[in-house]
N, C-alpha and C positions, 0 to 999 in steps of 0.2 A: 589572488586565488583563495588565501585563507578565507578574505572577507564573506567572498560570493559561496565559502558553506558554510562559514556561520548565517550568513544572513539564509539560506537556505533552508538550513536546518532550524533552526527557532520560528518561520515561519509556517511551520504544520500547524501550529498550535497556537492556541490564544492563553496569556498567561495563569487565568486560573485552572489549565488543567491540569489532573490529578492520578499517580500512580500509586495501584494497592503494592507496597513494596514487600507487605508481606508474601505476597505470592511466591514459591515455591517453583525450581527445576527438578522434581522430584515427584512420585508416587512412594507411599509408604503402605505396604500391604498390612495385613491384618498380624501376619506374623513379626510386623513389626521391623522387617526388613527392607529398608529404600532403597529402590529401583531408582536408576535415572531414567530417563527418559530415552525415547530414540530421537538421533539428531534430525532436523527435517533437509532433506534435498531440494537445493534451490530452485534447480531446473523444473525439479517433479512439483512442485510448487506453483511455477510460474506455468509452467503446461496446465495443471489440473483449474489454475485461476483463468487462464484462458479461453479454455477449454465452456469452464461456466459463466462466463461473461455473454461468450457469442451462443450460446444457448439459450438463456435468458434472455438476449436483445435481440435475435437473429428473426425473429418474423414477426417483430412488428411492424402494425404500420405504422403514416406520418403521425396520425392522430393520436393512436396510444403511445409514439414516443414522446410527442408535444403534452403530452394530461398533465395537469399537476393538482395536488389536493387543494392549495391555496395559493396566494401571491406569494408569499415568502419561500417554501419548500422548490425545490426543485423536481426536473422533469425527468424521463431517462433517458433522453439524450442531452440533459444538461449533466447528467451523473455521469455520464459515457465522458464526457467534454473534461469534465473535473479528472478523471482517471489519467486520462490521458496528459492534462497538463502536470499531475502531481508525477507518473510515472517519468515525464520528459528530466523536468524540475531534479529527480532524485538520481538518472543519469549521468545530468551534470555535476549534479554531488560527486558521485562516484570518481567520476572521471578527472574530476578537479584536484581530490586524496591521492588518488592512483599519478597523478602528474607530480603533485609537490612531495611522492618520497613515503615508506613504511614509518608505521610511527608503532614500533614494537614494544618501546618503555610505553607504551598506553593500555597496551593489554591486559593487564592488571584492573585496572578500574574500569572496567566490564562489568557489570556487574548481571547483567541479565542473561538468562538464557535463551537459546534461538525459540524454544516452548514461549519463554513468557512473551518475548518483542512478538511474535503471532498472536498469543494470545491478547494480547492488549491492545493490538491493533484493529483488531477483531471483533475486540467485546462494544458491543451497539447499547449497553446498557447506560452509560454516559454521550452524552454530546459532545462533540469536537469542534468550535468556529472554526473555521477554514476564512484565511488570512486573503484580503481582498483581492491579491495576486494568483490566487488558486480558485475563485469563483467563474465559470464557465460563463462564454458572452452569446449562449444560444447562437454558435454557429455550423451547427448541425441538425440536417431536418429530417432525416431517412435514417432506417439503422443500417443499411451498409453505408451512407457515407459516415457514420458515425463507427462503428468497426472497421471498417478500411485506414481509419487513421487509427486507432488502437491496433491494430493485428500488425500493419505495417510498422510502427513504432515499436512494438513488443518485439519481434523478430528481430529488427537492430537491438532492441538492448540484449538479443540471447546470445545473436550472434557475437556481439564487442565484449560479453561475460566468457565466452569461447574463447575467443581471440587472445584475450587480455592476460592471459598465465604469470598471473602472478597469486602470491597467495594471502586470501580477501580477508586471511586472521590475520593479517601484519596490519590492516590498517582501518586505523579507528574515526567514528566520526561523532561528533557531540550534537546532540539534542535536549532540547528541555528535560525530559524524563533521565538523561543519563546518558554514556558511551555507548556506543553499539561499532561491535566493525563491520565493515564492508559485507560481508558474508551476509550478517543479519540484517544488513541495511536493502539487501536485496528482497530478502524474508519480509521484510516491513513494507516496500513494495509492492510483492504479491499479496500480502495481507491486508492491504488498503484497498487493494481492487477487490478482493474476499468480501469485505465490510462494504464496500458499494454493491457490489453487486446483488448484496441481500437486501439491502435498501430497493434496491430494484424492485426484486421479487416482492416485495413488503409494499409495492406500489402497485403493483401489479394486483396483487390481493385485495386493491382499495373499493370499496361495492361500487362507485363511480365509474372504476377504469373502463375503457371503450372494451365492447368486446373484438371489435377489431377494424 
C-alpha cells in the first residue's frame, strides 16, 4: 500500500516542477498587523468546483467538446477525462493512508497551508506535464456522458469523506512539493478540477471555438 501512494503521489508531476516557497499563509495589513487566513471548507470546495465544472461543460455540443487548438493540447472532453482520472487516482490515495494507520508524528513537517496547496494548484502561470498515466484516451464524446462519469464519481468521493470519520489532520501524504495531510489533499483535489476547468473556459474563449 505504501508503494501504490508513493507511486501515486510523485506521479502528478514531472520532475522539474517548481514551488515559490516563499509564499505566505498570511495577509499582513497596512497596520502591519497579520491576519491569517480563513481555513477553506472541503465540502464548500468540492460543491463550488462542481458546481463550475457542469456549468462550463453542461451545453455543449459533440463538436465543441471534440475542438482543440492543435495536435498536442487537449479537447474539453479530453480535460473532463483527465479530471476524472486524477480525482479517481487521488481517492485511492486517500483511502490507501486512511487503511495503513494515522501518521501524527508527520504533522510537523507540513509545511503548507490549505491557502497555499489551493493556491498553487491553481496558479495556471507555470505548466504542469501530467505523467503518461493521467493523459485521457478521448473516451468520451458528449458532455453528459462526460459529466455523468465526473458528478457520479464526485458524489462517491463526498460521500466516502462523510462516511469516513476519522480526522484528515492525523494523516499525512508526501508529494513532490512537500507533506500535505489528507484534509488538504482533498483541497488539492478540488483545486486541480479549479485549474482545469479554467483551461476549459480559456478554450472556449479560443476565436476558433464552434459556436455551437
Amino acid at each position: 500500500m505504501k508503494i501504490l501512494i508513493t507511486f501515486l503521489s510523485l506521479a502528478f508531476f514531472s520532475s522539474d516542477y517548481t514551488w515559490n516557497k516563499e509564499c505566505t499563509g498570511h495577509l499582513v495589513h497596512k497596520s502591519g498587523i497579520e491576519e491569517t487566513l480563513v481555513k477553506t471548507d472541503m465540502f464548500e470546495y468540492l460543491e463550488e468546483t462542481k458546481e463550475a465544472l457542469k456549468e462550463s461543460v453542461g451545453d455543449l455540443s459533440e463538436e465543441q467538446m471534440a475542438f482543440k487548438t492543435d495536435t498536442i493540447g487537449w479537447s474539453v472532453a479530453e480535460i473532463v477525462e483527465h479530471i476524472v482520472i486524477v480525482e479517481g487516482a487521488l481517492k485511492s490515495m486517500l483511502e490507501g493512508r486512511i487503511q495503513s494507520g494515522e501518521t501524527p508524528d508527520l504533522k510537523a513537517e507540513v509545511q503548507m497551508t490549505d491557502e497555499q496547496v489551493v493556491g498553487f494548484i491553481t496558479d495556471r502561470s507555470g505548466k504542469i506535464q501530467t505523467q503518461s498515466q493521467f493523459v485521457p484516451s478521448g473516451k468520451y464524446s458528449d458532455s453528459d456522458e462526460a459529466l455523468e462519469a465526473f458528478m457520479d464519481q464526485r458524489e462517491d468521493i463526498v460521500d466516502w469523506l462523510k462516511d469516513a470519520d476519522v480526522d484528515m489532520r492525523n494523516y499525512v501524504n508526501e508529494f513532490p512539493f512537500g507533506k500535505i495531510d489528507a484534509y488538504q489533499t482533498v483541497l488539492f483535489m478540488a483545486g486541480h478540477t479549479e485549474r482545469h476547468t479554467a483551461q476549459i473556459e480559456e478554450l472556449k474563449s479560443h476565436s476558433e471555438f464552434p459556436e455551437e
